[in-house]
C-alpha positions in Angstrom: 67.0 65.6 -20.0 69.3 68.8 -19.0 68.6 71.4 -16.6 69.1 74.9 -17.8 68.2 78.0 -15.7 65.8 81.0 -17.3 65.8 84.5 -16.0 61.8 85.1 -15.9 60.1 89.0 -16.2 56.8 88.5 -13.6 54.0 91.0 -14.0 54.5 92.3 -10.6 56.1 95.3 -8.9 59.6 94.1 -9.1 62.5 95.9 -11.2 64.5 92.2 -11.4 64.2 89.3 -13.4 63.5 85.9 -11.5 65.8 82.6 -11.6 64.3 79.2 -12.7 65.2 75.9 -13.3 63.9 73.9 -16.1 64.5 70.8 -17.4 64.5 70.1 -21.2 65.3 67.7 -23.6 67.3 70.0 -25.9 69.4 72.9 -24.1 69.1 74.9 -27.7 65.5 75.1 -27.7 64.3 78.8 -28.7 62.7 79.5 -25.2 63.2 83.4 -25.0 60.2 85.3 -25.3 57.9 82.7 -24.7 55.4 82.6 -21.3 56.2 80.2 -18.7 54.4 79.2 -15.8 56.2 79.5 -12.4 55.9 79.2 -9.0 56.0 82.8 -7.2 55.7 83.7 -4.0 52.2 81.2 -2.6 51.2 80.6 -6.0 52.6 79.8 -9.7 52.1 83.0 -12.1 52.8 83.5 -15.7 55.9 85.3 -16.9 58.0 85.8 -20.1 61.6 84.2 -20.5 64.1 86.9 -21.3 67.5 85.0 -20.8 68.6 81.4 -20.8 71.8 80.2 -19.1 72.9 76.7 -18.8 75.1 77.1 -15.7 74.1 79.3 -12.6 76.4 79.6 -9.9 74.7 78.1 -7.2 77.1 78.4 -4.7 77.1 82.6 -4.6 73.7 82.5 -4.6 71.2 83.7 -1.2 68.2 81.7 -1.9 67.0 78.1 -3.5 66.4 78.4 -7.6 62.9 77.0 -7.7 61.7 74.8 -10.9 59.6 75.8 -13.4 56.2 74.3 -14.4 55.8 74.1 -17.9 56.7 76.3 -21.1 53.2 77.2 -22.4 53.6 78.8 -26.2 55.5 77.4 -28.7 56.3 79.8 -31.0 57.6 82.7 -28.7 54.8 85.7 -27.5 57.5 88.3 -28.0 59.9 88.0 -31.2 63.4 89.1 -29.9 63.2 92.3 -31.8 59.9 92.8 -29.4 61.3 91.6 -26.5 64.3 94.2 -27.0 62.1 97.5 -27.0 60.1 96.3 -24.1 63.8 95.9 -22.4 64.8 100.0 -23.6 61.4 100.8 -22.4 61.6 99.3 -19.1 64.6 100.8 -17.9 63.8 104.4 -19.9 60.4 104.7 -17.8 61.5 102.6 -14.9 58.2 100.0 -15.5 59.1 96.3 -14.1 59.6 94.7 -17.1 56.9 91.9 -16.5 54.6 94.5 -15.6 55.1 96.1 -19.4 55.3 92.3 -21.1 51.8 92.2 -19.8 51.0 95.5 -21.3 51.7 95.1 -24.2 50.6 91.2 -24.4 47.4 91.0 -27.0 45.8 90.3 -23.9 45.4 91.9 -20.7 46.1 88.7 -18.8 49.3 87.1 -19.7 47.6 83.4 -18.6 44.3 84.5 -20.7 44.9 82.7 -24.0 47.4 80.4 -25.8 49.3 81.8 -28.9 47.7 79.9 -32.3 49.0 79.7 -35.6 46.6 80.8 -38.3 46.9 80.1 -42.0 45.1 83.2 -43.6 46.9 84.4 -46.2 46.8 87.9 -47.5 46.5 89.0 -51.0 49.2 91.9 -52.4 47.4 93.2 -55.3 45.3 96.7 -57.2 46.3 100.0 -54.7 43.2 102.7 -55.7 45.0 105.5 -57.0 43.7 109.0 -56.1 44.5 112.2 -57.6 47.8 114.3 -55.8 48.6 117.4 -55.8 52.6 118.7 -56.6 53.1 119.1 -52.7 51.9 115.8 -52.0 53.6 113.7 -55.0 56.8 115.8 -53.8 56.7 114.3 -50.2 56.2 111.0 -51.2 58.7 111.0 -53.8 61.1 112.4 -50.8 59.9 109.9 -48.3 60.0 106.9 -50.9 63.9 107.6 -51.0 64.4 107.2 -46.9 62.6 103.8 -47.0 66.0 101.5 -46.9 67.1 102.6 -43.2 65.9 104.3 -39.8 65.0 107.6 -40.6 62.8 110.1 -39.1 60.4 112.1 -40.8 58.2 115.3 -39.8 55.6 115.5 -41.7 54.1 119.1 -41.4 50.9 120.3 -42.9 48.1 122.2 -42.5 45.0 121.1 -41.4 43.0 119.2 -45.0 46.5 119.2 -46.4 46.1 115.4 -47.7 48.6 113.6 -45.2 46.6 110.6 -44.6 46.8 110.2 -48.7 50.3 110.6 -48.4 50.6 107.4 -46.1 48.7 105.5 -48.3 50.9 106.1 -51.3 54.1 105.4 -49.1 52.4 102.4 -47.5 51.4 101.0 -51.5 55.1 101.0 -51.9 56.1 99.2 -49.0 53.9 96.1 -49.1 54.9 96.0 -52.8 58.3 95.3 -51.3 56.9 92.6 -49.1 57.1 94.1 -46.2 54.7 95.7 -43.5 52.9 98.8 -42.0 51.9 100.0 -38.5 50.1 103.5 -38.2 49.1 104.4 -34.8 46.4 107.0 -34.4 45.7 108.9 -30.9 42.1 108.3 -30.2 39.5 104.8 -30.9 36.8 107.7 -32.5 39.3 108.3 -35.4 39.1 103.9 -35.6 35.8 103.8 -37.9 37.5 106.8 -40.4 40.9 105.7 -40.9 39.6 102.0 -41.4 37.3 102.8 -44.5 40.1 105.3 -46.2 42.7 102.2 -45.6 40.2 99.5 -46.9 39.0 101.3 -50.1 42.5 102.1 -51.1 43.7 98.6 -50.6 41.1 95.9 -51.5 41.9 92.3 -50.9 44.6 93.5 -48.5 45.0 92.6 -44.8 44.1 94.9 -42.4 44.1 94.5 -38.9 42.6 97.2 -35.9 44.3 97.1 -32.4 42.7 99.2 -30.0 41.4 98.3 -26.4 37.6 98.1 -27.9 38.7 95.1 -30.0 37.7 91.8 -27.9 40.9 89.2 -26.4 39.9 86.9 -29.7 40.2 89.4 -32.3 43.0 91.2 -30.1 45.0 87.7 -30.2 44.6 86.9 -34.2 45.6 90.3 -35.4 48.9 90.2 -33.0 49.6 86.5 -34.2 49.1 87.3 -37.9 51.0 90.5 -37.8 53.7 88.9 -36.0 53.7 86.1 -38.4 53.8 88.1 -41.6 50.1 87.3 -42.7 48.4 91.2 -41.9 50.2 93.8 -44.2 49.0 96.7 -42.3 48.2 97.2 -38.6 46.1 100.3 -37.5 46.1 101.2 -33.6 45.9 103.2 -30.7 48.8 103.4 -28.2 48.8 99.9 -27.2 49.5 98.9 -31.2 53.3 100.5 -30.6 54.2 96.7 -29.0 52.6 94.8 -31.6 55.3 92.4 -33.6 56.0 92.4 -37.2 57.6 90.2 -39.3 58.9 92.1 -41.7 58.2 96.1 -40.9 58.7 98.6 -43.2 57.5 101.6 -42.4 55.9 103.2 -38.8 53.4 106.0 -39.0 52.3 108.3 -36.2 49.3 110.3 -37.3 48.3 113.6 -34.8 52.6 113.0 -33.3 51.6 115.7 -31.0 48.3 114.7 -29.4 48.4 113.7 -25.6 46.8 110.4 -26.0 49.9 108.9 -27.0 50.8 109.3 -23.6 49.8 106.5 -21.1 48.2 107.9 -17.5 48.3 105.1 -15.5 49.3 101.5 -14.9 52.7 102.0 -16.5 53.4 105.6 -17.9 54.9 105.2 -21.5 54.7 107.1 -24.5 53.9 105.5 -27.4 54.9 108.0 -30.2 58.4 107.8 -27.9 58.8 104.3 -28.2 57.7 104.1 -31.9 60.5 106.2 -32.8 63.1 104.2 -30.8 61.5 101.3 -32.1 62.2 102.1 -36.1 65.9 102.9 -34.7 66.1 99.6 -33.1 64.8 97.7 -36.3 66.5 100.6 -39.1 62.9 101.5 -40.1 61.5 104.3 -41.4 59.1 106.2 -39.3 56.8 109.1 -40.3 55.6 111.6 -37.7 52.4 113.8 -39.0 50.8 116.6 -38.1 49.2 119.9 -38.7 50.3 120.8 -35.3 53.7 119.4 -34.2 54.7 119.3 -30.7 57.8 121.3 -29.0 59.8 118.1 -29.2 59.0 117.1 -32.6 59.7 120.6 -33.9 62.7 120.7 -31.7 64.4 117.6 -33.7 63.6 119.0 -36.7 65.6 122.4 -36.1 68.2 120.2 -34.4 68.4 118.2 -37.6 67.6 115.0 -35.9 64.0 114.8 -38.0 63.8 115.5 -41.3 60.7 117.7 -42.3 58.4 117.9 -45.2 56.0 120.6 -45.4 52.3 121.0 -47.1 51.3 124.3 -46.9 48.3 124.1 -49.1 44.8 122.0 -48.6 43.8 119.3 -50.8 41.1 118.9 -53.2 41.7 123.1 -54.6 39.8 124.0 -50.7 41.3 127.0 -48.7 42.1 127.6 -45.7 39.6 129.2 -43.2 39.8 132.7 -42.0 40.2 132.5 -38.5 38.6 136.0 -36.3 38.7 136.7 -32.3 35.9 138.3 -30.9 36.1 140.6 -28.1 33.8 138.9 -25.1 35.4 141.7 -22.2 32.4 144.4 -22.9 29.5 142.6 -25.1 27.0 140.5 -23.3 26.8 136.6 -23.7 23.8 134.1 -24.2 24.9 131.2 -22.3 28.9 131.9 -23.2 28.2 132.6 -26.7 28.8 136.4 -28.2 26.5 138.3 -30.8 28.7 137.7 -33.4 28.7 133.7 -32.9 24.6 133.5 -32.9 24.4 135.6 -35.9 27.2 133.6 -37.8 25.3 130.5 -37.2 22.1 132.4 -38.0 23.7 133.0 -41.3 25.1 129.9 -42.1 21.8 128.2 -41.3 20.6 130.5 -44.6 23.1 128.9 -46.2 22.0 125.4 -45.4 26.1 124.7 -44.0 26.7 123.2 -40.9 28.1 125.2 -37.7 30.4 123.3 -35.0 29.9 125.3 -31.9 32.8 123.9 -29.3 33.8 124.2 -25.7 35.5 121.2 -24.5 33.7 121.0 -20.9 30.9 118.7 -20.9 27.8 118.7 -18.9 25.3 121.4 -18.0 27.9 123.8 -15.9 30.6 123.0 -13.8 29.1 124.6 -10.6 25.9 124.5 -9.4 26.0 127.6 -6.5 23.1 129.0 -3.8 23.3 132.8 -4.6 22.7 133.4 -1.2 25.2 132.0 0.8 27.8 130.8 -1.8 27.3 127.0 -1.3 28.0 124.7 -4.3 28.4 121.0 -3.9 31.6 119.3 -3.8 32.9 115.7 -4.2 33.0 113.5 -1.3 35.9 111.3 -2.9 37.6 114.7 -4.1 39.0 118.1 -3.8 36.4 119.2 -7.3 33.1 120.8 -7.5 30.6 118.4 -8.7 29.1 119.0 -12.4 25.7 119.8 -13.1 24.3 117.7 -15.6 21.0 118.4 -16.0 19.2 116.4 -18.3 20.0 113.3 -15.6 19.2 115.0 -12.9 22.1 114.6 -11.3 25.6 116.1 -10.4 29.0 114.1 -11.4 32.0 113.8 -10.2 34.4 113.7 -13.7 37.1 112.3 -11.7 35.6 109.6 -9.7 32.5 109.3 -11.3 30.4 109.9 -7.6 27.3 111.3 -8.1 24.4 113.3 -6.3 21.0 114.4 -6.2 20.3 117.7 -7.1 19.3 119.5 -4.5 15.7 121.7 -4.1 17.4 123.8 -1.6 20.2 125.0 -0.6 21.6 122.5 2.3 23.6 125.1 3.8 20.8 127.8 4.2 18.0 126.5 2.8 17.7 129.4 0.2 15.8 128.6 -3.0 18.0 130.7 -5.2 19.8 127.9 -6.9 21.7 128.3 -9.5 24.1 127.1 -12.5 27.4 128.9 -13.0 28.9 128.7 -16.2 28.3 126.6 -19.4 29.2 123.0 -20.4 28.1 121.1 -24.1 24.5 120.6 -22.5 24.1 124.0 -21.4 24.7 125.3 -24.8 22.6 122.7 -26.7 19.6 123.8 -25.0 20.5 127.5 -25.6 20.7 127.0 -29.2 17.6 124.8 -28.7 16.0 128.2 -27.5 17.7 130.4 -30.0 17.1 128.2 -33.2 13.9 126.0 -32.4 13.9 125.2 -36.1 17.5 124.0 -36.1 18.5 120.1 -36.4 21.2 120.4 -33.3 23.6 117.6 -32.4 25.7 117.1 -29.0 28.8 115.0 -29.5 30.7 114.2 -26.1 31.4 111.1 -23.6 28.0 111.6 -22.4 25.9 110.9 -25.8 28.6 109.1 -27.5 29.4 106.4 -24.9 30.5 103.5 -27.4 31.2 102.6 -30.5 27.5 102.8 -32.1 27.0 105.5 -30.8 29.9 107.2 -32.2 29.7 106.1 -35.4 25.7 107.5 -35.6 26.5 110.2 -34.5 29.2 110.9 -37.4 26.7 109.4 -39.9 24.4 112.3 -39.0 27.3 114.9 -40.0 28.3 113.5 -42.9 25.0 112.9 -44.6 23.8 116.6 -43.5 21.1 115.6 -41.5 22.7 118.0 -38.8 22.2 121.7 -38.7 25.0 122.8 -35.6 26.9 120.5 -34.0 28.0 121.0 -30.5 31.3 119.5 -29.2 34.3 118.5 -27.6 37.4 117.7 -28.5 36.3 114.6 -29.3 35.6 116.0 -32.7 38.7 118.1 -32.7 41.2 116.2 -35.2 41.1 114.4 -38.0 38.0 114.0 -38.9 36.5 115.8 -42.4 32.9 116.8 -43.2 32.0 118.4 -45.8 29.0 120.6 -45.1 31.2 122.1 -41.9 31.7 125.8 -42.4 31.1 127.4 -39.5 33.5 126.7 -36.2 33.3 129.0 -33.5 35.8 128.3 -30.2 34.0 129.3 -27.0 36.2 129.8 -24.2 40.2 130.0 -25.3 41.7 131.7 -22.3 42.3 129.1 -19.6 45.4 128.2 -20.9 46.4 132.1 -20.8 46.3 131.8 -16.8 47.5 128.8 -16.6 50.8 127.4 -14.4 51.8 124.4 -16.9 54.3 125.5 -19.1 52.5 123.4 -21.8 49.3 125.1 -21.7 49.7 127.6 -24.5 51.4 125.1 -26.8 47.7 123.0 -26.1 45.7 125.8 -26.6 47.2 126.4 -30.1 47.4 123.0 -31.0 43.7 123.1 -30.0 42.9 125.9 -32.0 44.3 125.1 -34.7 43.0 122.0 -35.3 38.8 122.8 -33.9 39.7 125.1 -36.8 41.1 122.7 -39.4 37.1 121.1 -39.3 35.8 124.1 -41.1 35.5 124.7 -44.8 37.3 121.1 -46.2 35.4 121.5 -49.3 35.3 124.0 -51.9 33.6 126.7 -49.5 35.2 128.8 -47.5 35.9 128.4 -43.8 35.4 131.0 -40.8 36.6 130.7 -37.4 35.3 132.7 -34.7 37.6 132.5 -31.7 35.8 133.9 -28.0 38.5 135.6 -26.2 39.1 138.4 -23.3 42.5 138.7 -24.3 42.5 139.5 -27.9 45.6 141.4 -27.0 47.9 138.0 -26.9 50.6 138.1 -29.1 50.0 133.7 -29.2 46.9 134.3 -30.4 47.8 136.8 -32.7 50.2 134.3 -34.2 47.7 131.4 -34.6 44.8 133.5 -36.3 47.2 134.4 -38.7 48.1 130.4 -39.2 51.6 131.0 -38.4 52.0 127.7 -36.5 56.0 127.9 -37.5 56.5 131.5 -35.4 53.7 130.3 -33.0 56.6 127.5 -32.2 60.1 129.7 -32.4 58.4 131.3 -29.6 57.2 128.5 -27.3 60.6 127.2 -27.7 62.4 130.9 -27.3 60.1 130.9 -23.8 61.3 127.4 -22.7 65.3 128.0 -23.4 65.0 131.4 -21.6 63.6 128.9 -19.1 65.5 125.5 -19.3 62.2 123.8 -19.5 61.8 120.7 -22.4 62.7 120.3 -24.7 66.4 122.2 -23.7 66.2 119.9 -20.1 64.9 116.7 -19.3 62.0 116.1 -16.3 60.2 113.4 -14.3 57.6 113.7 -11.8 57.3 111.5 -8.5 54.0 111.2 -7.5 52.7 109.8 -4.1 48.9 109.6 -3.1 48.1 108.5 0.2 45.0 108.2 2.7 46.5 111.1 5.0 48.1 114.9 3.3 51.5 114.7 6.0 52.2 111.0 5.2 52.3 111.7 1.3 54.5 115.0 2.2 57.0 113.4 4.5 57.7 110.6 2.0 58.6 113.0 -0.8 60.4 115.2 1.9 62.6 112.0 2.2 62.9 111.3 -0.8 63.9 115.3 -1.6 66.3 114.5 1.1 68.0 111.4 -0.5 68.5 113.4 -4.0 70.2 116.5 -2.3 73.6 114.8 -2.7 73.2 114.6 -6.7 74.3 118.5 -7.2 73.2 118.4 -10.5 69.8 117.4 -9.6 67.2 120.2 -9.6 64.3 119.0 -7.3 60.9 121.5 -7.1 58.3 120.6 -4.1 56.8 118.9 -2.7 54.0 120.5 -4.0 49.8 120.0 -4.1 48.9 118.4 -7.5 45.7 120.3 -9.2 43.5 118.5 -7.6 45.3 117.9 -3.7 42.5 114.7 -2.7 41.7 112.6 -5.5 39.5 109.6 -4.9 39.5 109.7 -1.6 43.6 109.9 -2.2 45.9 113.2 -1.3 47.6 113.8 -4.0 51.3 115.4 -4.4 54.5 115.6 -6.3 58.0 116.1 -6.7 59.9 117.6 -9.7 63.1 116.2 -11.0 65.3 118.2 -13.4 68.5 118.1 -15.0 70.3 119.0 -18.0 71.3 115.7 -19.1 68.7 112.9 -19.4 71.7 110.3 -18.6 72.1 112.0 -15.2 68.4 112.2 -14.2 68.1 108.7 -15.0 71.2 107.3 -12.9 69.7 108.9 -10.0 66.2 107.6 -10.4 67.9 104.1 -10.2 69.6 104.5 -7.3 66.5 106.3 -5.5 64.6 103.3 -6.1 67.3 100.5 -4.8 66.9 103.4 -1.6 63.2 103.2 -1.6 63.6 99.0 -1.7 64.9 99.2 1.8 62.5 101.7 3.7 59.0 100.6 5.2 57.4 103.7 4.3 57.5 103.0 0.3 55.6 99.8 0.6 52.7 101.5 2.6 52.3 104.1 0.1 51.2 104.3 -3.5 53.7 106.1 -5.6 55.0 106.0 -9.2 57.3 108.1 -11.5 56.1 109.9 -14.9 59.1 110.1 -17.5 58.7 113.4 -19.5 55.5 114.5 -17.9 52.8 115.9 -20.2 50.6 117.1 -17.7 49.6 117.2 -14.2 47.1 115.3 -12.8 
């Protein structure tokens, strides 16, 4: 027996590794990356082995080096290509490294399973070919060149343009080189889709879906076989970015620019950020699609760091739809929608097509107000009005879930005269209930489609035209194609218009642009009817004329005139306490602390959007620099500071590395 020592990552608030003792009977045994139990703090907890040292100097050291219990897997959890991204991603979004081991474990409990070794094999035959157009064999013909090494790839095309096809093809041509694919998508709804395309073009292949619906058994075979070679592709939400693979060969972000690659909470990563660093770490080639790229993506491109491919044409011989604003300053509206929207649906009921009607705020209306005296009801837990939603009888809460009675009266002056304000999915469903009694009409949002069944009914009903209108959120936004779809028409545009967030207007034409992309994917032709009080916007101007490229230029012209990302770098420090002034005085502090690193721009404290969340107060401080090196330095030496004052243990606080929004 020798004793060696292993540095241990605990998933626990700590930004340090912990020292171990361990005796083995063969010093060269492969321990790092595998879970080992340990005693910490009153307890023993699980934790992942990240170095091994057979010497430690005792003598300099300020505490006793505690024993470890027992080694638990024996083939490592985290391969050491694995266990070196979640070491960049650590430090780059300053997550305790056992914290994100557990993360991105196949289970949420590092001490909730035992890694197995499973024998399935997987068969490498008889791709389904499908017929490409000459933008789409050009692409892959480019891409299939950049396969050897790490190289970036934008892939930019419209809406119906064929890029999932595109992934296939590339994706034939790395498993017949042995090696593997990992696709990450941005939402579990675009799961069922994306599945059946991948499993009709590759029969007898092995396919594996990583997503947080999947349960710890399935979640734990589909890591183990991709890490051991024996899946040949791996589809996934965010958390798939961690998954191991024996042999990769080529990563694929579909929708690069949606938000939901972009963790919220418990550890704020982003997974389209870590993919790319990732295929750089491992010399793979990644592909980044989308109809709509983000800032950053279109950023690298023009800085040469991506390369871009463009399809500027639809598959399948379909156009692209004609895309109209309708004035909504001076006509009168039936429950938000215009004249021109109820007669286009009219009409395209004639036709026997299918209308998408969205607005992406569900329930009945966001207000429910006494016309008398101005009363509406607002959260107890937070600083929102509570949503109507009527069919429940009931009024939500959307950020804490609370909810309340509808009241007969008004509490405040007991006036009758009780009334919604404003419209929501429900809302419109029973208008066009009312307008089109005849009509087979369809709500699609978290309140009817609440799992997985649901979903996938739901989508069924589309697709076999057993749906007349379908009304919406952007849970039907992207990605997914229907045939019989002719007819979108956008409800309320403008929000982002008014809005403070720098990134609004990007949203709103990524939004736009894609709501749109659901119309007219077959051979007849689209139309978009776009509800606006500002058909005067020069952004809007750009998007109806599907000029996503200039639509860009500009966003980006507007943030260099501005030194806002991409042309500097940003985090947010967020605090949320009980009392307003104790959450103010600790970012005050901190504020304080940063004002000897001149290079350091810091904005606040301020109020975040909504100031009391769950019973929480709620603000933040800005950080911004030129240079992401510098912004980074000081965060580390803020938080050795914050390790040695009381106040930061009695508050909750955490830091967002390139914000995406504010909460």
């Amino acid at each position: 027996m020798s004793k060696i020592f292993i540095s241990v990552a605990i998933p626990a608030k700590l930004n340090k590794l912990l020292t171990y003792s361990f005796q083995t009977l063969n010093a060269n045994d492969k321990l790092i990356g595998k879970r080992v139990l340990v005693p910490f703090r009153k307890g023993t907890t699980v934790g992942i082995i990240i170095q091994v040292n057979t010497a430690f100097n005792l003598a300099n050291s300020s505490f006793k080096v505690k024993e470890a219990t027992k080694i638990i897997d024996e083939v490592a959890l985290f391969p050491e290509a694995t266990l070196k991204l979640l070491c960049w991603a650590s430090e780059y979004y300053f997550i305790p490294l056992g914290m994100l081991c557990k993360i991105a474990a196949p289970f949420a409990d590092l001490m909730s399973a035992t890694t197995a070794q499973d024998n399935t094999t997987s068969a490498l035959e008889i791709c389904s070919t499908l017929k490409l157009n000459n933008e789409q064999q050009y692409c892959i013909t480019q891409i299939l060149t950049k396969l050897a090494a790490f190289n970036p790839i934008l892939l930019y095309g419209i809406t119906g343009s064929g890029k999932t096809l595109i992934y296939l093809h590339v994706i034939a041509k790395v498993l017949s080189q042995g090696k593997q694919a990992l696709v990450l998508i941005p939402e579990i709804n675009l799961t069922p889709q994306t599945q059946t395309r991948f499993n009709e073009f590759f029969p007898g292949k092995k396919i594996i879906v990583l997503n947080s619906t999947i349960t710890k058994k399935r979640r734990l075979a589909g890591w183990i076989d991709a890490r051991d070679g024996q899946a040949d592709i791996v589809i996934g939400t965010r958390l798939a970015a961690f998954v191991p693979l024996k042999t990769p060969g080529v990563f694929i972000i579909d929708e690069e620019h949606d938000l939901s690659f972009k963790q919220q909470d418990n550890g704020r990563y982003n997974a389209r950020d870590i993919l790319i660093k990732r295929a750089q770490l491992e010399n793979c080639p990644i592909i980044l699609g989308s109809a709509t790229p983000s800032a950053e993506s279109w950023n690298n491109y023009l800085q040469k760091k991506f390369s871009c491919l463009h399809l500027n044409m639809r598959a399948n011989q379909a156009f692209s739809p004609n895309i109209e604003l309708v004035d909504v300053r001076h006509g009168q509206l039936f429950a938000m929608m215009s004249n021109e929207v109820l007669n286009a649906i009219r009409d395209n009921l004639a036709k026997n097509m299918q209308s998408f009607v969205f607005i992406n705020r569900r329930g009945f209306a966001p207000v429910f107000m006494c016309y008398e005296c101005g009363w509406h009801q607002q959260c107890k837990n937070c600083d929102a009005n509570m949503v109507l939603h009527y069919s429940r009888k009931r009024q939500k809460c959307h950020h804490c879930n609370f909810t309340a009675a509808i009241p007969k009266s008004c509490p405040h002056c007991q006036s009758l005269q009780l009334n919604p304000v404003g419209s929501g999915t429900e809302r419109i469903e029973k208008a066009l209930k009312e307008k089109f009694p005849s009509a087979r009409i369809l709500r699609v949002d978290k309140d009817t489609v609440a799992n997985k069944a649901a979903l996938t009914a739901a989508l069924s009903q589309i697709n076999d035209c057993t749906v007349d209108i379908i009304v919406g959120t952007q849970m039907l936004a992207k990605g997914h194609d229907f045939k019989n779809l002719t007819l979108v028409s956008i409800l309320d545009i403008d929000g982002a218009l008014y809005s403070t967030d720098f990134r609004a207007i990007e949203r709103m034409g990524q939004m736009l642009i894609q709501v749109a992309g659901r119309s007219g994917r077959s051979i007849q032709l689209g139309k978009v009817l776009v509800q606006t009080n500002n058909p005067q916007s020069i952004e809007l101007a750009m998007l109806i004329k599907g000029d996503y490229a200039t639509f860009m230029q500009h966003i980006l012209a507007q943030r260099q005139a501005f030194q806002l990302p991409p042309y500097s770098y940003h985090m947010l420090l967020r605090a949320y306490a009980k009392q307003a002034k104790k959450v103010e005085q600790f970012l005050i502090n901190v504020q304080n602390f940063l004002i000897s690193y001149p290079k350091l721009v810091t904005l606040g404290p301020s109020a975040a959007n909504i100031g009391r969340k769950k019973d929480l107060y709620q603000m933040q401080l800005t950080l911004q620099a030129s240079h992401r090196g510098y912004l980074h330095k000081a965060i580390w030496q803020l938080l050795a500071w914050l390790d040695t004052q009381k106040e930061a243990s009695s508050i909750k606080w955490d830091i967002d590395v390139d914000p995406l929004e504010v909460s």
